[in-house]
N, C-alpha and C positions, 0 to 999 in steps of 0.2 A: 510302390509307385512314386516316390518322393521327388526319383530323379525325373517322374514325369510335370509335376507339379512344379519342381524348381526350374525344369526347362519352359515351361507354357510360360510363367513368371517371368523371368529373363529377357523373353522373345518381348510382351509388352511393353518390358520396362527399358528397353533399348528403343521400339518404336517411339514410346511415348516421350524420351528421354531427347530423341530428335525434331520431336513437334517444338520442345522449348515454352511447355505451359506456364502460363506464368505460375502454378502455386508446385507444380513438379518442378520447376527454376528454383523455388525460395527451399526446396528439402534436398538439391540436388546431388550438396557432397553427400547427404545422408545415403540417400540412392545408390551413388556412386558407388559408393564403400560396400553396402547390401549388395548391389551387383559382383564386386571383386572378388567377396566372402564365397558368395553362391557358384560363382566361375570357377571357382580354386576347388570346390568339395564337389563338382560334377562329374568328373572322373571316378572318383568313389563310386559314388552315387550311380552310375550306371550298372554296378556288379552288387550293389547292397541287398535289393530282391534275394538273391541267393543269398549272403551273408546272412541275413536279418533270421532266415529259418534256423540256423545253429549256434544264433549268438543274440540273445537276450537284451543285453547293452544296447546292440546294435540296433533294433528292436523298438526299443524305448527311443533311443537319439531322431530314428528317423520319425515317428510319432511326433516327437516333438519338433521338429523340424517343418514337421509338415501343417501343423497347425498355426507357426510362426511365419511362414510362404504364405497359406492362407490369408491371416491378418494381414500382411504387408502388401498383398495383391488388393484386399479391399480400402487402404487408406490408398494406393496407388489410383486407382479406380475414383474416389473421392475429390483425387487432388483434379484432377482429368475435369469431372465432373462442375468441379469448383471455378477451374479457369473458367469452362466455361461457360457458365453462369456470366462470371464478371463479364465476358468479352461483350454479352448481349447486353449488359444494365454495371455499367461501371461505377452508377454511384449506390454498388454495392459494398463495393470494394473494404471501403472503411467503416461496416456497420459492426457492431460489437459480435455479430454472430459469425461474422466471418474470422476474428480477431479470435475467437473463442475457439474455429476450426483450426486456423494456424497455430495456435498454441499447443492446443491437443495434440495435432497429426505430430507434428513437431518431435513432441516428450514423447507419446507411444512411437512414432517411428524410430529412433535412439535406443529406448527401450528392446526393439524388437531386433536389430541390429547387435548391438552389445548380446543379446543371447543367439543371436546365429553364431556370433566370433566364438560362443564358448561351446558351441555346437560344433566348429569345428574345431578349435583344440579337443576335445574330449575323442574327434575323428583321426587327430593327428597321433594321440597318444595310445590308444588299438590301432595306430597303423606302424606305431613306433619311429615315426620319421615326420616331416613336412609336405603338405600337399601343395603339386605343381598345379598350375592353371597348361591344363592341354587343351586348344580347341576343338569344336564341339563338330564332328564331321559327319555325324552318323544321323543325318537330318532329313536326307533325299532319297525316296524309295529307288529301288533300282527299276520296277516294273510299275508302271501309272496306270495298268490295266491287267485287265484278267490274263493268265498267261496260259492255262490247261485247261483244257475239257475238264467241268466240273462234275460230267456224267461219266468219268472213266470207270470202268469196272475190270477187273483184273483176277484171273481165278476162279468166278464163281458163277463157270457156264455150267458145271455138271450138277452146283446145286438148284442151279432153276431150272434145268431138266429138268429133273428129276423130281421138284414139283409140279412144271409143268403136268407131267404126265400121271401124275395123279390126279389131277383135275379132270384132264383130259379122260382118262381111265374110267372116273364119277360121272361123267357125263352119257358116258358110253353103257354103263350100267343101268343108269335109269332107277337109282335106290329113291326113297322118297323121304330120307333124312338128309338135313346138310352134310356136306363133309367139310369136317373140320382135319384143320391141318397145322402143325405148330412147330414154327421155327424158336430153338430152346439153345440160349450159349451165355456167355460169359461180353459183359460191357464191351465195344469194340471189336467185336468181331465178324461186323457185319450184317448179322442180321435182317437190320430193315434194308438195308441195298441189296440184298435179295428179294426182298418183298416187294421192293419199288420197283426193283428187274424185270418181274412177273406180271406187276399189275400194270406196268406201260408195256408190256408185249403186246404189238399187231395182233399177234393169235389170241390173245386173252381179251383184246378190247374188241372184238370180232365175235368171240364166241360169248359172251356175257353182256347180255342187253342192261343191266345196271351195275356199275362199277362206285364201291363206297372205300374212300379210305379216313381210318379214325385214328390218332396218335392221343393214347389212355395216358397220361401221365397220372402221377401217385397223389396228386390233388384233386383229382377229377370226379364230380360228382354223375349218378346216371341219367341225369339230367340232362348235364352238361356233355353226355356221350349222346343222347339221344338229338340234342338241337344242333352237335354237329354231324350225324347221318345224315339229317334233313338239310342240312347245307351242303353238301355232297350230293340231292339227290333236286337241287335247287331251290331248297323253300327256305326259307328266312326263320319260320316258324314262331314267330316275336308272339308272345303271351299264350301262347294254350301250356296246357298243366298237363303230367308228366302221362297219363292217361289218354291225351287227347295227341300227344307228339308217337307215341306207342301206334297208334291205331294208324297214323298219317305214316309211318313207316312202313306199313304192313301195305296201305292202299298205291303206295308208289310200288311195290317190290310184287302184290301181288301177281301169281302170272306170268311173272318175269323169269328169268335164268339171272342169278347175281352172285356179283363175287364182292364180299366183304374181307377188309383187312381189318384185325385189331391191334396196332405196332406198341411197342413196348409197355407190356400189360403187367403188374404187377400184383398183392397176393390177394386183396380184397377183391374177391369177383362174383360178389353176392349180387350184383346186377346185372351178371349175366346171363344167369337163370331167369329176372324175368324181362328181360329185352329179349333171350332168346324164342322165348315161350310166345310170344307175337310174331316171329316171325314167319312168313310162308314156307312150308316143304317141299322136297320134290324142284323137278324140271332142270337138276344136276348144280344146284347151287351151290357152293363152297364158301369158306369164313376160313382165312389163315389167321394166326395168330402169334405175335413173336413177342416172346420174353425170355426172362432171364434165370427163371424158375420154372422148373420141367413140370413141379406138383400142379401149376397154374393152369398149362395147357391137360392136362389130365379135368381138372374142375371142370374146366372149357369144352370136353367132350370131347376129344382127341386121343384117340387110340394111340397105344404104340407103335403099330406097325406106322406111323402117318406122322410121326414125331421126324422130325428133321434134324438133324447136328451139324453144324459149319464145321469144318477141321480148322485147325492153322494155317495160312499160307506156307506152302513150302519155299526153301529159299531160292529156289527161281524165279516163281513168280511175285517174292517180297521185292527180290530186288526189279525186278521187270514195272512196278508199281512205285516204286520208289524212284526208278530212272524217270518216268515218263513225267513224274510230276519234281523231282530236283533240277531235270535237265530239260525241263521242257520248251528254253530258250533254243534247245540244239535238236528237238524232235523229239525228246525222249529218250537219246542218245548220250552215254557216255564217253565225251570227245576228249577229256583231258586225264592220259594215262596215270598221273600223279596221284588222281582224284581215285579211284577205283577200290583199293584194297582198303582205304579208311573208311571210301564209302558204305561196303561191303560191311566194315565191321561194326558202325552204326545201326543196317539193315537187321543185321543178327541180332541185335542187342531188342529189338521190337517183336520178338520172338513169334511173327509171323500173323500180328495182328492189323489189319489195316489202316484202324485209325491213329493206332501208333506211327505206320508208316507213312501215311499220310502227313500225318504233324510232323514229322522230323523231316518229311520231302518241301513239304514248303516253306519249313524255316532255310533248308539247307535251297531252295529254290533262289530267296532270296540274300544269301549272302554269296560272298565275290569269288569266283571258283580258285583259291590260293590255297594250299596243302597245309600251311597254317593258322589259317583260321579254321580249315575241316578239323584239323587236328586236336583245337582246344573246343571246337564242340561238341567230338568224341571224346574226350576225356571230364568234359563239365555233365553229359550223360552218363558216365561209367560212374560218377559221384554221387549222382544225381540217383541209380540205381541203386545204389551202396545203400540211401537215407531210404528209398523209397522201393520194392521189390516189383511194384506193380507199373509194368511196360508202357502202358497206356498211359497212366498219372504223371508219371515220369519223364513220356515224350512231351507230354502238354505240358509241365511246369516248367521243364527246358525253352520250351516254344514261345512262353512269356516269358521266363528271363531274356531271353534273346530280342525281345521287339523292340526298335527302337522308342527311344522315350515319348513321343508324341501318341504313339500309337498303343501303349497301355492305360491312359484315359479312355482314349475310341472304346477298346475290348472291356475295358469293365464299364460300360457302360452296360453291356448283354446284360450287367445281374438284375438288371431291377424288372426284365422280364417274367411272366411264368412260365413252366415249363411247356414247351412244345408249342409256342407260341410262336408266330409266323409273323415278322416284323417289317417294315415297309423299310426299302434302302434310304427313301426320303425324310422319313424320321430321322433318323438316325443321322444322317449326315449333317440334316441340317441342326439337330441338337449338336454336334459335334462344331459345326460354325459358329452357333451363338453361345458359347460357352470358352469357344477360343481353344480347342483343343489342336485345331488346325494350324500347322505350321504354313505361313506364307512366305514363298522363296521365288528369290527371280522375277517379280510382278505377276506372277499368276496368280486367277482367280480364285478366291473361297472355294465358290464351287467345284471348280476341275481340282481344287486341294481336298477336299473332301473326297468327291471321287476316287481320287489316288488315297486317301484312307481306310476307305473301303474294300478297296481292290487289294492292298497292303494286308486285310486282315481274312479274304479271301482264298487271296492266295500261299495263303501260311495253311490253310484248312483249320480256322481256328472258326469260321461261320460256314455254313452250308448254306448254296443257290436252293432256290425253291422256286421261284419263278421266273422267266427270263422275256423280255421283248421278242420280238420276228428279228430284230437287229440284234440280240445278244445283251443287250443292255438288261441287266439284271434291275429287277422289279421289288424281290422279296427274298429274307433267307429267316435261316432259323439256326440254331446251336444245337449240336450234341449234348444230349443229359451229361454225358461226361465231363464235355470240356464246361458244360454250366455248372457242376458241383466244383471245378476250380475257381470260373471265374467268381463265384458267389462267396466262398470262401474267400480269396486275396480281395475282394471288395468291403467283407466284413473285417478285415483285417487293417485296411486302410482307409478305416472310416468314409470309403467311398459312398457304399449302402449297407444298410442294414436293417433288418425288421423289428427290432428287440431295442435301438437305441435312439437317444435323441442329439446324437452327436453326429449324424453323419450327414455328407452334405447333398445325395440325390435322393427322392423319395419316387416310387411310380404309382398311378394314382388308379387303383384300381375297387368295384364296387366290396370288395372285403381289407381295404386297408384299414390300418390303426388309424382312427382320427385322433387321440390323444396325441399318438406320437409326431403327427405332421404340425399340430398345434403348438406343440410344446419345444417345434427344432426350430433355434430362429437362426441356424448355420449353414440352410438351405440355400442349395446355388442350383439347382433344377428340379423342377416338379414335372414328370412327363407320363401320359396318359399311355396304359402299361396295359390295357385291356384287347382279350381278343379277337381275332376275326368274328364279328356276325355278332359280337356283344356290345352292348351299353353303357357308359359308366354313371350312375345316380346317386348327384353331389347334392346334398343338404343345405340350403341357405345360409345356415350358421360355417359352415366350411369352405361354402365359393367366398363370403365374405373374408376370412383369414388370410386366400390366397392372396390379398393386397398387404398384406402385415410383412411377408420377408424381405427386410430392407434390402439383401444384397443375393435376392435372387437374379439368375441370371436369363434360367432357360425357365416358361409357362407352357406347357401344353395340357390343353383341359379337352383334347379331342374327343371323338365320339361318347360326348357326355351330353345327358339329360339333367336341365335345373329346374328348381322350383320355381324362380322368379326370371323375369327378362336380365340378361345381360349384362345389360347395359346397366344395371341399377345392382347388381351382386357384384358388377366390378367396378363399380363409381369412383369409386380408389386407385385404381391399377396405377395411376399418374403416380404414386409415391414410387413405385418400382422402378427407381431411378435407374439401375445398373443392367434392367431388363433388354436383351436382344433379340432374344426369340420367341415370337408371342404365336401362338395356335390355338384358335376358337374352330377350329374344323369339324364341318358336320355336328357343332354343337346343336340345342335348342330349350329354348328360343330365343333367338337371336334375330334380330329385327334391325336393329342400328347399332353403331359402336359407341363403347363409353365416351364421355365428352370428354375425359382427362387424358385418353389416349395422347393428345397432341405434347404432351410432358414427354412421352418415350424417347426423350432424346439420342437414345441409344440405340432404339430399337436396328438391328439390323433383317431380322426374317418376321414378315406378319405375312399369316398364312390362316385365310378365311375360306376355304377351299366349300364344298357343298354345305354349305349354310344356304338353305333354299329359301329363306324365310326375307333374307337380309335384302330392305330395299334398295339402300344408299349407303356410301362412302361418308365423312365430312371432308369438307374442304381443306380444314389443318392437317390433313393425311398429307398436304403436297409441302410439309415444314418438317416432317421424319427423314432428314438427308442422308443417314447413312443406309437407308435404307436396300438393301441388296436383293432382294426378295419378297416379290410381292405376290399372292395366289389367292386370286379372287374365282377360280374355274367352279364350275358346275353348279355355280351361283342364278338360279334360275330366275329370281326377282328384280335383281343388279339390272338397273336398266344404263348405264354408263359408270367413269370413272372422274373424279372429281378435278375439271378445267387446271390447269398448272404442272401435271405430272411429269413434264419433260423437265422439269428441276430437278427430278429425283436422279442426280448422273451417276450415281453409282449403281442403279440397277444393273443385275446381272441378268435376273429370272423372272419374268413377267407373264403371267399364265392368266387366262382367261377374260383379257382382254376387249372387253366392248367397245367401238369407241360411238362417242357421242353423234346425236342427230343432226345437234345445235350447237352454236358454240357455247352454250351455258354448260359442257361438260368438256372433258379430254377428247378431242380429234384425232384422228389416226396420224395427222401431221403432226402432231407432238413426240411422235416415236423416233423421230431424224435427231433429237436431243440425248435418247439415249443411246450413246455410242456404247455401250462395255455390255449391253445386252447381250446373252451367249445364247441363251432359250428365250422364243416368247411363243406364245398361244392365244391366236385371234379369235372373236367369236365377231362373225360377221351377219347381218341378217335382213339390210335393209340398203339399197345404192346409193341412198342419201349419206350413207355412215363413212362416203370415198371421195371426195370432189375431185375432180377433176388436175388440180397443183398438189393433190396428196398422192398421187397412186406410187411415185416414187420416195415415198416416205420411209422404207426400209433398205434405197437401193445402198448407201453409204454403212448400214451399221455393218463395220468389219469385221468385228465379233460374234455376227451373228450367226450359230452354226447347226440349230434348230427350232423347226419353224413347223408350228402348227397351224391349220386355218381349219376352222369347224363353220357351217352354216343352217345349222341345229334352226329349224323351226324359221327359216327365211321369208321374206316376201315382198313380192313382186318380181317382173321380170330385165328390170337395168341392174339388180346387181348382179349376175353371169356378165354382162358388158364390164360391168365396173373393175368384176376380178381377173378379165382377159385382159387388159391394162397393170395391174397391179406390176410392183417390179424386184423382185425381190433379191437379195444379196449375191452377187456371184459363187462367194466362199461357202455355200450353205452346205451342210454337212447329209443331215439328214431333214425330209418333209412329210408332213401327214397331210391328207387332206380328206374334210369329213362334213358329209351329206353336200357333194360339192351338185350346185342347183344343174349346172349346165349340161347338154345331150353329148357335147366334146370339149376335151379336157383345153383349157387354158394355150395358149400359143405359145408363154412363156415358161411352161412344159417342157423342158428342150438341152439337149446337151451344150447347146452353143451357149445359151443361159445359165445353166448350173452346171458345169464343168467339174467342178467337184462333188456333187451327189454323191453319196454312198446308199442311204436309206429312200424306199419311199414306200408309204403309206397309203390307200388309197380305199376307203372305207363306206358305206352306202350314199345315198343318192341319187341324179337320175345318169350319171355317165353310162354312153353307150359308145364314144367310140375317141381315138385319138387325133389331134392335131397333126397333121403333115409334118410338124417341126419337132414333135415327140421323136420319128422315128431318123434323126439327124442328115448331114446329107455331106459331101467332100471328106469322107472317111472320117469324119467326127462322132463316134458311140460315149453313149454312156457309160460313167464309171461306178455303176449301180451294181450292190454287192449285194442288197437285200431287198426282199417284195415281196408286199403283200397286198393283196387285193379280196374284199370284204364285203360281202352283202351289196354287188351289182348285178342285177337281175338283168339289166340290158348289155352291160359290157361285153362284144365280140374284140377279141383279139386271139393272133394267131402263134401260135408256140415258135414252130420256126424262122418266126420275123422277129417275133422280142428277144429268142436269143440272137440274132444275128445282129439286132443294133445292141444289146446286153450281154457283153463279151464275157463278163467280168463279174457274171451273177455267182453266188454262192450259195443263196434260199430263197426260194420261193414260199408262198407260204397263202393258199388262196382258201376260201370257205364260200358261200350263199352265192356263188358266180356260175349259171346253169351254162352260160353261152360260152363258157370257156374249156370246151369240150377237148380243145386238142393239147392241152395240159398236161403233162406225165404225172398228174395227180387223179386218184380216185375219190369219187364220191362230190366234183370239185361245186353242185348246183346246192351239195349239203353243208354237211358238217366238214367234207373237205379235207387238208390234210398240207402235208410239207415234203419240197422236191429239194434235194441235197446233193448239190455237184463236188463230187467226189475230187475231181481233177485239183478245186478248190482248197481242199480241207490245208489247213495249217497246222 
């Protein structure tokens, strides 16, 4: 990943190169020159990943190369730091302590240069010639969004028949032992999308009153399987001992018809025996179970007649799988006859495994449909096979040779996950922001850059959806054990992460890490809370304290952790973490107030205090962190306002959870007209005094703004329903939620004449019963409403053939706890409810 790191490097050091710092001025030829060296060896650099596996030398140069980018990004970063400093207190300028920085950065940056120059002759002379400076064009994704159904499935109706009907079968029989059932193959070959096929079937969630799905990874304690049933079956089950989680399984299932999945289960299954031994019998229950070893499901209880075998795709439906997601700009259609026979002889070479073909469809998704570039990425996998026999390993190290360079930081980020861990998009991106991994192009923002990073490594199938919005807007994914025994390896390999070393620069912070070795790394540039769903992490005082010791950390996330002591006092220090951008105390405890040395984060770009329920106040130096882009102060139940001055803050982008003040002794909702470059904000409104009168159009101007949440969570009195029928909100607005909205009818400024560009709209408990006049448009003016959901309104009457007639242009609906919305093409719509899908619609 060298060529990702010397590009991240570059990108700063151009920007920073045109701010004109003063102490990046005084090193600038030095700069310059390091820039030249590093332009000239990126061409290399981009095909080295491959080289570097057959050539040893090679190997080593970039090792050291990458440790030399390193250092010269953190004096880069210093110098930054240093201007400014002076800009604020100039009669710094000439203290001996700065005299002593200029001296140092000086000599080491010379130093550090002089061994790039020989980093690249030693490039020039294995490459037998001189290297050209070619420009860098491979920068801009081709797709900034998801392109194909992430739910495609291709080939594998007859094997979920065919389990189907053995369920079915069991049920009909009426035996009074589980049936167990076990899907048994070879890594990649589908398996769990079988399982998943089965266990989201209408039929199957119809016929089985408790539905459990468990993903066993080879780490997994029984423990740790039993407290995620119970999250599966709703309960949290936080401290009962492993006897008392047993018994609470048994009293949920008792009585019930239930279908348990245990997905990729490996050879230790000494806990199966007695997690099984607790369970209920009888009333046609079933337990599938899918691994990779036939002996396991035999352990398991699994007959052989009930043993399942995936075949291989045959080559129809490889290529039928491979068009849908290569060509899924053109439908899934192969439209360019050039393209076809090379295609084809890629498709073969995956010898009819999915997620081989998968990885090779979405690399070849996103490169330019031209015969020769198919061409050399058919022949860099026939190489590629040569080293490597096995199909699957071989699509996916091709898949990351190929990414461009910004986007092999994003992916190996995955390794410092565990396995079969289920990771939030919001992590991830935003670590990816404050670490700089994100390429900023054309003035777009962070954010929608991040997104398009996302979506980049999505659409390669190098991550898997696992959650998704009512809008599509992906919530959550997780990685293939496959493709995470690569990415963990090429991260141990580029000293990205590692478990074993104290040289590498991201640790994840989870309650069985090494604390020697987080102690002992002082080349740590993120520390990110790596624990998973429905767990805790329980940091030691002696170790929240250290986390203030990495001078040139970049990225802090300490979320869903438990400390010994308050906060505020374990991180007294944080102010030293000059280079800090990404700060996340979320859902910590306890957390009451923030450190006082916060206001030093001069850097900070993402602070994100999201359910810290404990946390009363803000302080007021919050409104002196300028580059501030990201602020999440949501489901902060204590937060009684945000601290007076925050319309400074003009680079926000993302502003979640917003209270605004009673009084003017805090931020007013009138302070939001300041920030223009807001994309997302999230209101929490709850009192009419919190609107006056000259603020209602205080968001009508943000033109960035393109969603828009309003919550009125626990409100009082009845002027603010008046306050929020005035409110005015942006015409541009993309998508809106609106939640426990107080009033009997919806807002007036509801209305297509007002939000002419709507796509989404949310519209979640409360007391709404019926719509505005202006809701339903009027002069042939409809909505351009694509998605809808409507949620826990027990008075809402509305009529199916009216909402579609002004909602031309619907493509989901998506309703649940709504009894009065009877004339729905949904069943069940006063329950649990369900989702309408116009087909006319589909892309």
């Amino acid at each position: 990943m060298a060529d990702a790191i010397v590009s991240a490097f570059l990108e700063k050091l151009l920007n920073t190169l045109a701010e004109e710092g003063r102490y990046v001025t005084k090193f600038r030829e030095e700069f310059e020159k390091l820039q030249t060296e590093l332009q000239l060896m990126q061409c290399f650099l981009k095909d080295a990943d491959r080289l570097k596996r057959k050539n040893h030398t090679v190997n080593k140069i970039l090792a050291d190369l990458r440790e030399l980018v390193y250092e010269a990004e953190d004096i880069l970063a210093d110098c930054q730091l240093q201007s400014s400093h002076d800009a604020d207190d100039r009669l710094t300028r000439f203290s001996p302590s700065n005299l002593h920085f200029k001296h140092q950065s000086g000599k080491r940056l010379k130093e550090i240069t002089g061994k790039i120059t020989q980093v690249k002759q030693s490039i020039q002379s294995l490459l037998g010639g001189p290297l050209l400076f070619q420009p860098d064009v491979d920068q801009m994704p081709r797709w900034s969004s998801q392109v194909y159904d992430h739910t495609l499935v291709v080939g594998l109706e007859a094997d979920t028949r065919k389990i189907k009907d053995w369920v079915f079968e069991a049920a009909c029989e009426g035996k009074q032992e589980i049936l167990a059932i076990g899907v048994v193959g070879m890594g990649g070959l589908g398996k769990t999308t079988i399982a998943q096929k089965v266990f989201n079937e209408k039929e199957i969630d119809g016929h089985f009153e408790r539905r459990v799905w468990v993903s066993v990874s080879q780490s997994f304690t029984e423990e740790q399987i039993m407290r995620s049933m119970l999250r599966n079956l709703g309960d949290a089950s936080v401290g009962d001992d492993a006897n008392e989680l047993l018994t609470k399984i048994n009293q949920y299932l008792l009585g019930k018809r239930y279908l348990i999945v245990m997905d990729d289960v490996w050879s230790d299954v000494a806990w199966w025996g007695r997690i099984s031994q607790g369970l209920p019998k009888g009333n046609g229950s079933c337990i599938i179970i899918t691994t990779r070893i036939e002996e396991v499901s035999v352990k398991m209880g699994v007959k052989k007649t009930r043993v399942h075998r995936p075949e291989f795709l045959n080559k129809d439906y490889s290529w039928l799988l491979f068009q849908k997601i290569a060509f899924a700009a053109s439908e899934g259609e192969c439209i360019y006859p050039d393209l076809e026979d090379v295609g084809r002889e890629i498709v073969h070479k995956c010898k009819g495994l999915p997620l081989a073909i998968k990885a090779v469809g979405g690399m070849m998704l996103c490169k330019a449909p031209y015969y020769r570039e198919w061409r050399r990425i058919a022949d860099h996998f026939r190489d590629e096979l040569a080293e490597n026999d096995d199909s699957v390993m071989a699509s996916l190290q091709l898949s990351y040779d190929e990414l461009p360079s910004y986007l092999k930081s994003c992916f190996l980020s995955f390794s410092l996950y565990p396995e079969d861990c289920v990771i939030t998009k919001q992590q991830v991106v935003r670590w990816w922001i404050g670490e700089g991994f994100v390429p900023l192009r054309r003035g777009r923002s962070s954010t929608d850059a991040g997104e398009d990073c996302f979506s980049g490594l999505i659409n390669r199938c190098l991550i898997e959806v696992v959650d998704k919005a009512y809008s599509g807007t992906i919530l959550t994914c997780k990685m293939h054990d496959m493709v995470r025994e690569l990415v963990i390896r090429i991260a141990k390999d580029d000293a990205f992460c590692t478990t074993n070393s104290t040289n590498c620069r991201h640790l994840g912070i989870t309650n069985n890490m090494d604390r020697k070795q987080l102690t002992a790394n002082q080349k740590l540039r993120g520390l990110v809370s790596t624990t998973k769903t429905g767990e805790v992490n329980k940091i030691e005082s002696s170790t929240a304290k250290k986390l203030s010791e990495f001078q040139y950390l970049r990225v802090l996330d300490v979320s869903k952790s438990i400390f010994e002591l308050p906060l505020s006092s374990l991180l007294f220090h944080i102010g030293s973490l000059k280079h800090l951008t990404y700060l996340s105390l979320s859902n910590t405890h306890p957390l009451i107030e923030l450190p006082a040395s916060l206001e030093k984060l001069t850097n900070l770009q993402i602070l994100d205090l999201s359910y810290c329920q404990n946390l009363k106040t803000l302080p007021q130096n919050l409104i002196t962190l300028r580059k501030l882009k990201v602020l999440d102060v949501s489901n902060c139940g204590s937060l009684e306002c945000l601290p007076k001055g925050l319309g400074r803050l003009s680079d926000l982008e993302v502003l979640l959870g917003f209270r605004p003040a009673r009084s003017s002794h805090g931020c007013r909702i009138g302070e939001l007209r300041n920030l223009t470059r807001l994309r997302i904000l999230g209101l929490h409104l709850t009192h009419g005094d919190e609107v006056q009168g000259n603020e209602v159009n205080a968001m009508l101007n943000l033109q960035d703004l393109e969603n828009l949440s309003i919550s009125c969570f626990d409100s009082h009195g009845s002027d603010l329903t008046s306050k929020l029928d005035r409110i005015r909100p942006p015409q541009q607005l993309h998508e809106l939620s609106l939640m426990f909205y107080p009033g009997k009818m919806s807002p007036a400024w509801l209305n297509p004449i007002a939000l002419p560009l709507l796509n989404y709209l949310s519209i979640s408990s409360g007391n709404l019963a019926s719509m505005h006049q202006n809701f339903w448009g009027h002069n042939n003016i409809d909505w351009k409403i694509e998605g809808l959901m409507l949620e826990a309104l027990s008075d809402l009457e509305l009529h199916w053939p009216m909402l579609q007639e002004t909602m031309k242009c619907l493509r989901i609906v998506n309703v649940s706890w709504c009894p009065e919305l009877v004339s729905f093409p949904i069943d069940g719509v006063g329950f649990r409810g369900g989702v309408w899908i116009n087909d006319e619609h589909k892309h």
